[in-house]
N, C-alpha and C positions, 0 to 999 in steps of 0.2 A: 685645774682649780684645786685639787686635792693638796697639791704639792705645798704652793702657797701657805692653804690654811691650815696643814698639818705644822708646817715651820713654825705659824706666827702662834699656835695653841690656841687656837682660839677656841676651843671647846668641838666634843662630835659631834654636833649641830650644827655649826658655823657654813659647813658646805649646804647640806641641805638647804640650809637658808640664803643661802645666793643662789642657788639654783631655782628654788622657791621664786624668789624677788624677777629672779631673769626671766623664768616663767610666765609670772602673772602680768608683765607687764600687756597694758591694751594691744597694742599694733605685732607685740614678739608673739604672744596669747594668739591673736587671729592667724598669724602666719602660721606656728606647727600645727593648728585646727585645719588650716584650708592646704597644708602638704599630707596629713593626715588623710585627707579626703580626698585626694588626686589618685586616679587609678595607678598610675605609676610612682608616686609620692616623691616625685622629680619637680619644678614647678618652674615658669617662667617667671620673670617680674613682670611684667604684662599680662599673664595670667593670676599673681598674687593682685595686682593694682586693678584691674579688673574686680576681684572679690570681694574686694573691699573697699571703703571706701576713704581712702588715703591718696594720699600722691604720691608719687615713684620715687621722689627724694626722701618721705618720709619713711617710706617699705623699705629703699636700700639702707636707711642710716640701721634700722632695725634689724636687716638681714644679717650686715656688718660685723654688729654685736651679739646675732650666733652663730655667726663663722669666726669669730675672735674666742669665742667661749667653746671652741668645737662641739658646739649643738648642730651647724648645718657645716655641710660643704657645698662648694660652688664646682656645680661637675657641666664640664666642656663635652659639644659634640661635635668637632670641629667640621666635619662635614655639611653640617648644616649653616656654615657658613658663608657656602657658596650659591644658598636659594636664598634667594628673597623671597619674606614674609616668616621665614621660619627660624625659631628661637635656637640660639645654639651653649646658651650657659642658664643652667639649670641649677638652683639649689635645693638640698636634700639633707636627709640627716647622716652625721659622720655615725659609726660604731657606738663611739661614745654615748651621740643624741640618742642611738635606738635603744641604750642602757639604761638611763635617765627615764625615757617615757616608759619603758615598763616599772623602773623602781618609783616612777610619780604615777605612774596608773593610765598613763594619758592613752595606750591602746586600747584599754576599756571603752573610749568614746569612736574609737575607730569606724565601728559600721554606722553610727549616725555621722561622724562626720563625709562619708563615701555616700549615705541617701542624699545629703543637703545638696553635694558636688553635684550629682547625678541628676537632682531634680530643679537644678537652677539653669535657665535659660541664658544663652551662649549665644553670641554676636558670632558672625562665620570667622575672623582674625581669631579668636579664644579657642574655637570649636580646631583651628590649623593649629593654632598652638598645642593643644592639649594631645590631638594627634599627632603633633611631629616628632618624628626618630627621637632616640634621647637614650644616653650611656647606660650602660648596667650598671647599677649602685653595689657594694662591695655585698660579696655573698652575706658578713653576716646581716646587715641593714637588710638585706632579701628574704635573708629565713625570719627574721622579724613580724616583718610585714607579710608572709607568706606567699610572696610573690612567684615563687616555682611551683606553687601548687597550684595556684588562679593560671599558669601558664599550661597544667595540662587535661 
């Protein structure tokens, strides 16, 4: 994003305010709240379509447009492609995304978003999902989210 908006001058606000606008929207808004809140901050689209109350077409056009904006990546587990019932392409946030939510604050809501996950009830298909294998997101998106330290 930066590249762009540095070129055209659009003034030093001009990023923040697309990122802003990319943020706030409804369904992109729900989506980094309910990857926020995932123990692993990995997420299925069945597990996003599940939390909300959207349809899968609607979640993917959204996911799209923050994996075109490298807010999320689409991380593969290809293993898990060989069970049935189990999710094997997981989006997450890139480096970039986990920059962004500390310069927009969005880790501040981190442990309310992690209660809500925790205390919403789960169909058993959600409860496999959420426990299924799933890649290791790049060290620094892990030191982010403090993920090596909940691991000991």
């Amino acid at each position: 994003m930066s590249d762009g908006t540095a070129a055209k001058g659009d003034g030093p606000f001009e990023e923040q305010r697309q990122i802003y606008d990319l943020l706030s929207q409804e369904t992109r808004h729900l989506i980094v709240q309910l990857i926020l809140g995932h123990p692993e901050h990995l997420v299925s689209l069945d597990e996003l379509a599940y939390m909300m109350s959207k349809n899968k077409a609607t979640i993917r056009d959204q996911l799209e447009v923050l994996v075109e904006a490298e807010i999320l990546a689409i991380y593969d587990y290809p293993p898990n492609k060989e069970t049935r019932g189990l999710p094997w392409k997981f989006y997450a946030f890139t480096e970039h995304g986990a920059d962004i939510l500390g310069d927009f604050n969005y880790l501040k809501g981190v442990p309310m978003a992690r209660a809500v996950h925790q205390k919403t009830r789960k169909p058993e298909k959600i409860e496999r999902h959420e426990t299924a294998p799933r890649p290791l997101l790049p060290e620094l998106v892990r030191a982010t989210f403090r993920l090596d330290d909940e691991a000991e």
